[in-house]
N, C-alpha and C positions, 0 to 999 in steps of 0.2 A: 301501813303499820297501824295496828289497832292501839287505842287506849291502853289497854293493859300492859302490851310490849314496851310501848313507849315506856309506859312510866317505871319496870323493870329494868329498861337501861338505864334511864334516869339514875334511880337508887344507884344500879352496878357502878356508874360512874362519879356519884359522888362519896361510895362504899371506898373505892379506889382512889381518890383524892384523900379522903381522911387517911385510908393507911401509907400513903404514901408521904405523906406528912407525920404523923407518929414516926416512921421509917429515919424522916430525918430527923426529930426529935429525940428517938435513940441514941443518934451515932453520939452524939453531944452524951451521953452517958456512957458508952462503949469504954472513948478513951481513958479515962484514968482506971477501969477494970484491964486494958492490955498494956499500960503501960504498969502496972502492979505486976501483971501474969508473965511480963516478958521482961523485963527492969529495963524499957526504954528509958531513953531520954524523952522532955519532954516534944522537941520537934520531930522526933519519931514518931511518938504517939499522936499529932495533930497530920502526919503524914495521913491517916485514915481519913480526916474530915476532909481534906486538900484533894485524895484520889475519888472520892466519895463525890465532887461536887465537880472535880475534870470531868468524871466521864459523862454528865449532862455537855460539857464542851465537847468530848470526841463523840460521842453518839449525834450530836444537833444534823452534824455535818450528812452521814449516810440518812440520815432519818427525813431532812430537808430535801 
């Protein structure tokens, strides 16, 4: 792999790190817009940040 590919993954990978962090920095703003849009209750609406952070739990498994 030449210099240049290198460092193009490089970027791709830490491109993907940052958004995938904003991703979850999102969800933390999501909730009180669905629970306004849908008149949850509150542990409804936190049911998003809960399914949001299981499926790093069920994915590990097939993924490992």
């Amino acid at each position: 792999m030449n210099k240049t590919r290198g460092s193009y993954v490089l970027f791709m990978l830490s491109s993907l790190f940052f958004m995938w962090g904003l991703l979850t920095s999102l969800n933390d703003m999501l909730v009180p817009h669905l629970q306004a849009a849908f008149e949850l209750a509150h542990w409804q609406a936190q049911l998003v940040q809960f399914f949001f952070f299981a499926a790093y739990f069920v994915i590990s498994f097939p993924a490992g």
